[in-house]
C-alpha positions as CSV (number, residue, x, y, z in Angstrom):
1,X,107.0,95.1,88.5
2,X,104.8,94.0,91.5
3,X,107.2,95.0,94.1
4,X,108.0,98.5,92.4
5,X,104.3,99.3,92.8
6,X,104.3,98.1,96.1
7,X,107.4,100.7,96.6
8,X,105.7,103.2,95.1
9,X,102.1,102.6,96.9
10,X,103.8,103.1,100.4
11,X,105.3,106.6,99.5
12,X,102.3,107.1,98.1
13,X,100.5,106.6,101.6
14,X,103.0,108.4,103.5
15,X,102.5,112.4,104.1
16,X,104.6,114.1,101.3
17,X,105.6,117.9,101.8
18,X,105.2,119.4,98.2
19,X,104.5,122.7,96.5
20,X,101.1,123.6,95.6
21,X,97.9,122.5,95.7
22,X,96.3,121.7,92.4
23,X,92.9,124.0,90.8
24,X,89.9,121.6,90.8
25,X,89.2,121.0,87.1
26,X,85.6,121.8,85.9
27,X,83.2,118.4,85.8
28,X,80.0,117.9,84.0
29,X,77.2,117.3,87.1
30,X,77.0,113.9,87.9
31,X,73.2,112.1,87.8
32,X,71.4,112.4,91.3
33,X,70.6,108.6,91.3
34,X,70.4,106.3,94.1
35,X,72.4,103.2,94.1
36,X,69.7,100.9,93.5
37,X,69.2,102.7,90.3
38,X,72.7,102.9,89.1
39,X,72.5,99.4,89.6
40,X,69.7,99.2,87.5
41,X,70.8,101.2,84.8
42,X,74.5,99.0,84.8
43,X,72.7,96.2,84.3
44,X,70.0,97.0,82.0
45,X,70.7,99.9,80.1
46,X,72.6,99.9,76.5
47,X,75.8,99.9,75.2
48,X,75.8,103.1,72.6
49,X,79.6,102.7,72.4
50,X,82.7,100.6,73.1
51,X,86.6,101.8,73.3
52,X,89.1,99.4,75.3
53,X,91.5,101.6,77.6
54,X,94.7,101.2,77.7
55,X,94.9,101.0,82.0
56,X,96.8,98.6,84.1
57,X,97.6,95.2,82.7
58,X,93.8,93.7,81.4
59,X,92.8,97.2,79.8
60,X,89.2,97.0,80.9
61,X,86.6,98.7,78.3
62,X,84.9,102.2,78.5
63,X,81.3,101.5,78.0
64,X,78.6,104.4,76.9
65,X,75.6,103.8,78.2
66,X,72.0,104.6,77.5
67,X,68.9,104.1,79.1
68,X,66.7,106.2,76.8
69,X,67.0,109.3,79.0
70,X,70.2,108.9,81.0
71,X,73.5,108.7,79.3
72,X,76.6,107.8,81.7
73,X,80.0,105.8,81.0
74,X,80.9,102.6,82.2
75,X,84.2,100.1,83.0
76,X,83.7,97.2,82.2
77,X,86.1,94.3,83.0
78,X,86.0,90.8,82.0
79,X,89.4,88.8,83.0
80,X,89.2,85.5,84.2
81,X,92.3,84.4,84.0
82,X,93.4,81.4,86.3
83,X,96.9,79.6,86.2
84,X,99.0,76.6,88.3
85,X,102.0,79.2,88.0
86,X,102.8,82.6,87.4
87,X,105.9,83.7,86.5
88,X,106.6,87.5,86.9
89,X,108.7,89.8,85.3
90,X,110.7,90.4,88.5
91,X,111.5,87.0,89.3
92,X,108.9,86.4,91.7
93,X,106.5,83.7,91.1
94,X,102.8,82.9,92.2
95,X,101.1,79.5,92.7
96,X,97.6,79.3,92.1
97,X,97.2,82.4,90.5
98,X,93.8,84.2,89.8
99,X,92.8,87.2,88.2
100,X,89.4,87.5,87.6
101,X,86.3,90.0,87.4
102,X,85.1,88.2,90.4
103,X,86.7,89.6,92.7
104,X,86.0,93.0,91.6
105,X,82.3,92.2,92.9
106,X,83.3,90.1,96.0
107,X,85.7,93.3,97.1
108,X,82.3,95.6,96.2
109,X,80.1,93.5,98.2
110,X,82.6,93.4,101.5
111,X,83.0,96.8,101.6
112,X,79.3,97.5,101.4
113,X,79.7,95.0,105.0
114,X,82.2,97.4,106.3
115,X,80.7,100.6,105.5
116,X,83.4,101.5,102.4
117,X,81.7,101.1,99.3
118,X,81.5,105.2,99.0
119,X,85.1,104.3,98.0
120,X,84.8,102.3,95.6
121,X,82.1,102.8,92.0
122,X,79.2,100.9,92.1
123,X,79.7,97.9,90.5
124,X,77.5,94.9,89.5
125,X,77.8,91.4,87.0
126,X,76.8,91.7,83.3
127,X,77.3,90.3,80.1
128,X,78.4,91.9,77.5
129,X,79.8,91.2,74.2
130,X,79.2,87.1,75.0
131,X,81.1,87.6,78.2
132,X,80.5,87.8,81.6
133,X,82.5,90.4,84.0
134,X,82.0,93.3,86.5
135,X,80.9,96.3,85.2
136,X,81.2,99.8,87.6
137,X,79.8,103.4,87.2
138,X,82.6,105.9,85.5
139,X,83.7,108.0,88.1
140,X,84.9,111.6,87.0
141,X,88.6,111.9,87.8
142,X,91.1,114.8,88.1
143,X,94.0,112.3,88.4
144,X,95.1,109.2,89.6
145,X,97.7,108.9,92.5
146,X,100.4,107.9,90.3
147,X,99.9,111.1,88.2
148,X,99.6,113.5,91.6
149,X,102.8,111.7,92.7
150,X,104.9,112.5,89.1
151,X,103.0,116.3,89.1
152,X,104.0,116.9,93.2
153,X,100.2,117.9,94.1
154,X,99.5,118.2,97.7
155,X,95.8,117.4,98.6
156,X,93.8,120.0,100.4
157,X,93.6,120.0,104.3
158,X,89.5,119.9,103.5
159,X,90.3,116.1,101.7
160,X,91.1,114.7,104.7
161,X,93.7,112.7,102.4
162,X,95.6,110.5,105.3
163,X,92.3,109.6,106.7
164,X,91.1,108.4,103.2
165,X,94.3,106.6,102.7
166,X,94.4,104.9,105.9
167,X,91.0,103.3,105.4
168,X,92.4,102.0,101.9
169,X,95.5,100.2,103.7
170,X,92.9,98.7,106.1
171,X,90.6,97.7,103.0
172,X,93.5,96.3,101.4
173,X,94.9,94.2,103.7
174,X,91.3,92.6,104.8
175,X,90.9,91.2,101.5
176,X,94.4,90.5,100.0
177,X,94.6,92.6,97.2
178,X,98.2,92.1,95.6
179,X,97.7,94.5,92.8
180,X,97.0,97.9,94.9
181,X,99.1,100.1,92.7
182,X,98.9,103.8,91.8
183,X,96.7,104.0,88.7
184,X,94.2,102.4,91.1
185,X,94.1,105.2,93.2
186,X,91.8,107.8,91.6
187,X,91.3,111.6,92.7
188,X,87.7,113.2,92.1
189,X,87.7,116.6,91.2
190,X,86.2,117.1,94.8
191,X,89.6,115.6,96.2
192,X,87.9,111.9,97.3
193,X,89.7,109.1,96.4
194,X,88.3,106.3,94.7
195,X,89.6,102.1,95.0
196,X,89.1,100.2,91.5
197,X,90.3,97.3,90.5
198,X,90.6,94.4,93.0
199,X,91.6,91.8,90.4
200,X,94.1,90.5,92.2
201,X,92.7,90.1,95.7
202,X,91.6,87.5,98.1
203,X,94.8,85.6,98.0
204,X,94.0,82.6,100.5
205,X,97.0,83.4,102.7
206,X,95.7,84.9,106.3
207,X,99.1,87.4,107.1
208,X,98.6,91.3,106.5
209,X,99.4,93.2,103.8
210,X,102.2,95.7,104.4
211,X,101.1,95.3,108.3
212,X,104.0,98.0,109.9
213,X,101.8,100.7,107.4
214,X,98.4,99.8,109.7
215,X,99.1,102.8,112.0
216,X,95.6,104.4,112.1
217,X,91.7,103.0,111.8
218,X,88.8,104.9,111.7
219,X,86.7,104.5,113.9
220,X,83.6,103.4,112.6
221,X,85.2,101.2,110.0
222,X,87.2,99.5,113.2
223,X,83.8,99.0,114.8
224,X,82.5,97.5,111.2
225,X,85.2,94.8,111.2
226,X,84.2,93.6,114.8
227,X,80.5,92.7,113.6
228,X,81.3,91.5,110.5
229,X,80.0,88.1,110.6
230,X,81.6,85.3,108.6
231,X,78.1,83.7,107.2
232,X,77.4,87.6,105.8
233,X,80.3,87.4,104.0
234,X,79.3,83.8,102.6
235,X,76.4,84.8,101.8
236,X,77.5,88.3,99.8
237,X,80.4,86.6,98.0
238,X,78.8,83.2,97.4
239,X,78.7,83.5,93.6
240,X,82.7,85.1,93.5
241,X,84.3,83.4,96.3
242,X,85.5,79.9,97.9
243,X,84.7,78.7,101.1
244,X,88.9,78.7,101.5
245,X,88.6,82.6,100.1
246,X,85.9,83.7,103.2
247,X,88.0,81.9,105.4
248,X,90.4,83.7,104.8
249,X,89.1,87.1,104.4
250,X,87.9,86.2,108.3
251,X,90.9,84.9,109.3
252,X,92.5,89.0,108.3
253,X,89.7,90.3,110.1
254,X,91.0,88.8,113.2
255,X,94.4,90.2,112.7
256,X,93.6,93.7,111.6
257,X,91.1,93.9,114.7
258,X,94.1,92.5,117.7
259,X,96.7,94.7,115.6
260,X,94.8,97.6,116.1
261,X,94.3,96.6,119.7
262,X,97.8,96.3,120.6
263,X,98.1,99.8,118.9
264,X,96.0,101.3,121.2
265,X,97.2,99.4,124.0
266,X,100.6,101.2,123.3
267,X,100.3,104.4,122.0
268,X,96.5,105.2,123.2
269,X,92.9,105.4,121.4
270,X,93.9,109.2,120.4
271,X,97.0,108.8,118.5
272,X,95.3,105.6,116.8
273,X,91.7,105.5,116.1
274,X,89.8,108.9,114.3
């Protein structure tokens, strides 16, 4: 199952000639907060309602929130599942195999570092129900890539879609995730895409993820990664991540930054960096 997504991710990535665009479905106006407040209010504010989804593997819980004045939905997921082994169902295997909440706040607080977390819902730690997990702001969806993939939807040229894409493969590969399939690739109504779901990330093994599909880097988010500074990271991640885990996430940093040197060194900074 793991390596059909994987399949299925890289088409997805790729630039696919299709028929139409899609009309941007009507969305209730989201709350002008800040992020410190929708912090705040994911944190603090209660739980009106409860209804457990039926996404991806752990089916993380819809949560309706209320803080007295604002009402606004919630994920919530609480998996913390570690094992010696895991056996999959298409014959590969996995030793010391983690799936946990925690990394859903470790990947939120790197890619604050990096300048990415506009990607990604805020997300912060709370209990609920007697159990601790990672709870994230809803975000208002049109689709998710595996959806605009089955419906042959072409993005807008205004969505800057490869660009978006690109920064995800870059994201991905920094910290590990094994587990970057299409339904956790969501589409806004204003055509931005969204990361969720890094349960399955920060594997301790330094190589790059799907490296051959690290053809462009923004810019910025190239600089980013050449400042970020290993005790930052430690001190970000200390609650969610190992010693062994930031080592790693640093030791990724070093490759994505000399792969993308070579790639400039070959092709030039144009046909690379944007």
């Amino acid at each position: 199952m793991r390596s059909a997504c994987a399949v299925l991710l890289i088409a997805a990535m790729a630039c696919v000639p299709v028929a139409s665009h899609a009309q941007k479905a009507p969305a209730p106006p989201e709350p002008s907060l800040t992020k410190a407040e929708m912090q705040k209010f994911l944190a603090t504010a209660k739980v009106k309602s409860s209804k457990q989804t039926s996404k991806g593997i752990t089916a993380p819980w819809k949560l309706r929130l209320s803080d007295g004045t604002l009402e606004h939905d919630a994920a919530f997921q609480a998996v913390d599942e570690h094992k010696m082994r895991m056996d999959f169902g298409d014959g590969t295997s996995e030793l010391n195999f983690v799936d946990s909440f925690e990394y859903d706040l470790a990947a939120y607080a790197i890619a604050e570092l990096v300048g990415l977390d506009s990607m990604m819902p805020v997300t912060v730690l709370r209990t609920w129900n007697g159990k601790k997990g990672a709870i994230s702001w809803w975000v208002p969806t049109q689709m998710d890539e595996k959806e605009r993939l089955a419906r042959k939807i072409e993005p807008p040229p205004t969505s800057h879609w490869n660009d978006q894409m690109h920064r995800m493969r870059v994201f991905t590969a920094l910290v590990r995730d094994t587990d970057r399939n299409l339904t956790n690739v969501l589409i806004d109504p204003e055509w931005k895409l969204w990361m969720i779901d890094f349960t399955r990330a920060f594997r301790m093994q330094p190589e790059l993820i799907n490296q051959k599909d690290l053809i462009k880097c923004d810019r910025q988010l190239l600089e980013r990664l050449k400042a970020l500074n290993r005790d930052d990271v430690a001190r970000v991640t200390k609650d969610h991540l190992r010693k062994v885990d930031v080592d790693a996430v640093m030791a990724r940093r070093d490759k994505i930054v000399d792969h993308f040197k070579k790639l400039v060194a070959e092709k030039g900074e144009d046909e690379v960096l944007y």
